[in-house]
C-alpha positions in Angstrom: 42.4 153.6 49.9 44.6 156.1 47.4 47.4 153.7 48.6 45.8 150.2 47.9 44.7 151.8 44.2 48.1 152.2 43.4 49.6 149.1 44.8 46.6 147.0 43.3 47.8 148.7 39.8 51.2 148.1 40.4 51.0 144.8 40.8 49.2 144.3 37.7 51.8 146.4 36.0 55.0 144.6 37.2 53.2 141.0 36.2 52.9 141.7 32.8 56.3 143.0 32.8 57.8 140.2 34.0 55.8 137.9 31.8 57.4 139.9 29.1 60.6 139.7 30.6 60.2 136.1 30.7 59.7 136.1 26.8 62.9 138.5 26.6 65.3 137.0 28.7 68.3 139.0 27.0 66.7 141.9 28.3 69.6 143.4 31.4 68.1 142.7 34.7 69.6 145.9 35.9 68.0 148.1 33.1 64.4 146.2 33.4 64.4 147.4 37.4 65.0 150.1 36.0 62.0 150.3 34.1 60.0 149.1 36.7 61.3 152.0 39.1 60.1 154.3 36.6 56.9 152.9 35.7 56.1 152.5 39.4 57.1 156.4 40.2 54.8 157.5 37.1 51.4 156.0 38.2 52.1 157.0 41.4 52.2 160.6 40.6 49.5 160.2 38.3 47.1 158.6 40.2 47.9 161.0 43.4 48.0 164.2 41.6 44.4 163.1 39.8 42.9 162.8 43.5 44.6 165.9 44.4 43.1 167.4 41.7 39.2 166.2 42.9 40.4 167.6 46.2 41.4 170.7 45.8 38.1 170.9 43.1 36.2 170.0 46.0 37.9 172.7 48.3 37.0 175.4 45.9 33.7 174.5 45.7 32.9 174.7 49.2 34.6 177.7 49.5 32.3 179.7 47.3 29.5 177.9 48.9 30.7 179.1 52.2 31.5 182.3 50.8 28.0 183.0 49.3 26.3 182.5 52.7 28.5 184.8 54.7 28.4 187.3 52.4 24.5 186.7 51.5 24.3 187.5 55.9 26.8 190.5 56.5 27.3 191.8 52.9 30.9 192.1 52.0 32.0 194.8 54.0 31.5 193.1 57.4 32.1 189.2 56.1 34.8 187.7 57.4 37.3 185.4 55.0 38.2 183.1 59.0 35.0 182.5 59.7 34.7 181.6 55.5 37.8 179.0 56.5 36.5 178.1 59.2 32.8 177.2 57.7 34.4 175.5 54.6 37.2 173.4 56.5 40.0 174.8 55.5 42.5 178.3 56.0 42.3 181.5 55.1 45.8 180.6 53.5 44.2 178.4 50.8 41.6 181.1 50.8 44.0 183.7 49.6 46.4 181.5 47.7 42.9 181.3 45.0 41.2 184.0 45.6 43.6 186.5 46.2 41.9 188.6 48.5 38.1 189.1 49.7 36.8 191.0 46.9 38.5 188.3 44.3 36.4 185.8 46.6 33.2 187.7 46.2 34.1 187.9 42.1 34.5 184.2 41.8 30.7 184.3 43.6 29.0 186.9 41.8 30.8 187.5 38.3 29.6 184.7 36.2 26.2 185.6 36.7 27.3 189.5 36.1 28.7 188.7 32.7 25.7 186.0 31.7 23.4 189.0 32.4 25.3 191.9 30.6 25.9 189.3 27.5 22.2 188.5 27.9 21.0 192.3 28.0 23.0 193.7 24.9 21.9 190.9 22.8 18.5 191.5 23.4 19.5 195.0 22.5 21.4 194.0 19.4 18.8 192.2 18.3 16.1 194.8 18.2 18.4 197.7 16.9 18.7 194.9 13.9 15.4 195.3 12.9 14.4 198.2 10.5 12.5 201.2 11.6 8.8 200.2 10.8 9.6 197.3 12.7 11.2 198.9 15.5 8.3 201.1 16.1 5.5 198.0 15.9 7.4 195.6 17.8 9.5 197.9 20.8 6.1 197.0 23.1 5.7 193.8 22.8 9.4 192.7 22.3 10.4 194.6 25.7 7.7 192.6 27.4 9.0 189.3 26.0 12.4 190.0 27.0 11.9 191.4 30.7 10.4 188.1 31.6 13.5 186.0 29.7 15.7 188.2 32.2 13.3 187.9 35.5 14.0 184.2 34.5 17.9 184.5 34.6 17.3 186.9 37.7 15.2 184.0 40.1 17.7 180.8 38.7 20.8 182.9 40.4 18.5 184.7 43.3 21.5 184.9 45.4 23.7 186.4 43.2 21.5 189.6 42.7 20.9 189.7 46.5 24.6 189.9 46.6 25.2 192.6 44.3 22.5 194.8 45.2 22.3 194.8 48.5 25.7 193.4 49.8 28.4 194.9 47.2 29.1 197.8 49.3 32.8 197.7 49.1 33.3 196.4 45.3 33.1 197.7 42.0 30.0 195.3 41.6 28.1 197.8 43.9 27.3 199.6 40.2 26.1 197.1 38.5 22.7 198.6 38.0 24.1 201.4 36.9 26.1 199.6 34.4 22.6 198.2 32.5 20.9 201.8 33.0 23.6 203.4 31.0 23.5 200.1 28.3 19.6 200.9 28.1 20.3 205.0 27.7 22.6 204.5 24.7 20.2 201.8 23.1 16.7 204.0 23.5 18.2 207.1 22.8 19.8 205.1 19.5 15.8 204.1 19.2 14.8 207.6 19.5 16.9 208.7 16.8 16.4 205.9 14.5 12.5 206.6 14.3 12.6 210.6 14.2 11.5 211.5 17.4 10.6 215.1 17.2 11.5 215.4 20.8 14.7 214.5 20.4 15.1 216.5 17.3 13.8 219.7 19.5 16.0 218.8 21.8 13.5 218.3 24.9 13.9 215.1 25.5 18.0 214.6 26.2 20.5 211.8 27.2 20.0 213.2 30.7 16.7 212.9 30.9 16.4 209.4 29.4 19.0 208.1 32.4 16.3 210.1 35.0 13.8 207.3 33.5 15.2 204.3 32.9 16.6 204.6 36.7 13.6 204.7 38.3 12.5 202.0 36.1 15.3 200.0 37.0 15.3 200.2 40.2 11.7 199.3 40.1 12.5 196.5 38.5 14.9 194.8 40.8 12.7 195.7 44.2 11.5 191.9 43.5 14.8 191.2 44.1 15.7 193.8 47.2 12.6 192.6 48.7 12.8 188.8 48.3 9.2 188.7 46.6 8.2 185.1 45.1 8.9 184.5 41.6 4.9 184.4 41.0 4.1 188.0 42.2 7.2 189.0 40.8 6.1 188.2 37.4 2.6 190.3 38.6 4.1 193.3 39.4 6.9 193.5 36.7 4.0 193.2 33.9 2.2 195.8 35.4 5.4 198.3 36.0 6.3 198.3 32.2 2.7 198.8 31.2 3.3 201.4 33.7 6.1 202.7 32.2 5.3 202.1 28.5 2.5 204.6 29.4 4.8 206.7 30.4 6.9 206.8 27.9 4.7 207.1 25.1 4.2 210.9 26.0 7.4 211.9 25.6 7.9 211.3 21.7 5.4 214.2 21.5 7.3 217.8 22.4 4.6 219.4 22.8 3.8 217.6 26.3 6.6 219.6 27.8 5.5 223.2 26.8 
């Protein structure tokens, strides 16, 4: 088929050529062969290498594909990159020669949604700690609420990918990504903290340490929806009800004298 393309092109090529040469007949018979030799070696490396191009874009695809199955069923430690070749049609050759090695094939799975979701979290972040203090203190409520859902969102449109690096990173540096948005949401409620003159802080009951104990367990709470596969609907049910939980909770701790 790739072949008949070209020929058919060709032979449209050449034709007007030779009409031209037809209308040029000084032109050196030698030099317009030439020409034609040239011509004819250019669209054929253009039109191959462009369906090269779809087919090795088609190979990578499949590849990840492949990949996020095996990985989503043994985790990365125990996946294997022949049976990944072997699924996607192709060798664990090609599978090095892009990917470098397993865990650069488990990147090219999970990353995108890693760095979505980080770029996502500290701009809801930067976006609060823009507001001034009166506002801060009406708004952090409601405005956390909002937000969690806009992330539970991002969470169920790339299931997979959480499933992967929560429960199947074991092996990678992605195994801490929680831990990477716990210590984003220390630094940004302690900042919070400070901006509105919590006497707590001040005293120096409430500390950075004690803020990471927190936010943990609320994180973790958080993403059970995930480690346990729950549907989107009760999901949404249950993360409501954990940050009224924890707003609750945390209420009591701007006041000192709930620790004497």
């Amino acid at each position: 088929m790739i072949d008949n393309l070209i020929t058919d092109n060709l032979i449209i090529n050449i034709a007007s050529l030779s009409i031209t040469v037809k209308e040029k007949s000084s032109l050196d018979k030698l030099a317009f062969w030439l020409y034609i030799q040239n011509i004819v070696m250019k669209q054929c490396f253009e039109l191959r290498g462009d369906t090269m191009a779809k087919q090795i874009e088609g190979v990578y695809e499949n590849v990840l594909r492949c990949a996020r199955q095996e990985f989503l069923e043994k985790g990365f430690a125990l996946a294997s990159l022949r049976d990944i070749a072997k699924a996607a049609g192709t060798s664990t050759g090609s599978i090095y020669t892009r990917f470098q090695d397993k865990e650069g094939l488990f990147k090219a799975v999970v990353e995108p949604a890693v760095q979505e979701m980080r770029r996502m979290f500290l701009q809801i972040q930067e976006r609060f700690h823009s507001f001034d203090e009166q506002t801060q203190r009406d708004e952090m409520g409601r405005y956390t609420a909002r937000h969690q859902m806009e992330m539970l969102d991002y969470i169920y449109d790339h299931f997979d990918e959480f499933r992967l690096l929560l429960s199947g990173a074991h092996g990678t540096h992605f195994a801490h990504f929680l831990d990477e948005l716990v210590d984003i949401e220390v630094e940004y409620t302690y900042k919070y903290m400070e901006v509105i003159g919590c006497e707590s802080v001040k005293q120096g009951v409430v500390t950075e340490d004690f803020i990471h104990m927190i936010v943990t367990a609320y994180f973790n709470g958080m993403f059970e929806v995930v480690r346990h596969g729950m549907p989107k609907e009760d999901a949404v049910r249950y993360i409501g009800m954990l940050n009224r939980y924890h707003m609750a909770g945390f209420e009591t701790i701007f006041h000192p004298e709930n620790f004497r």
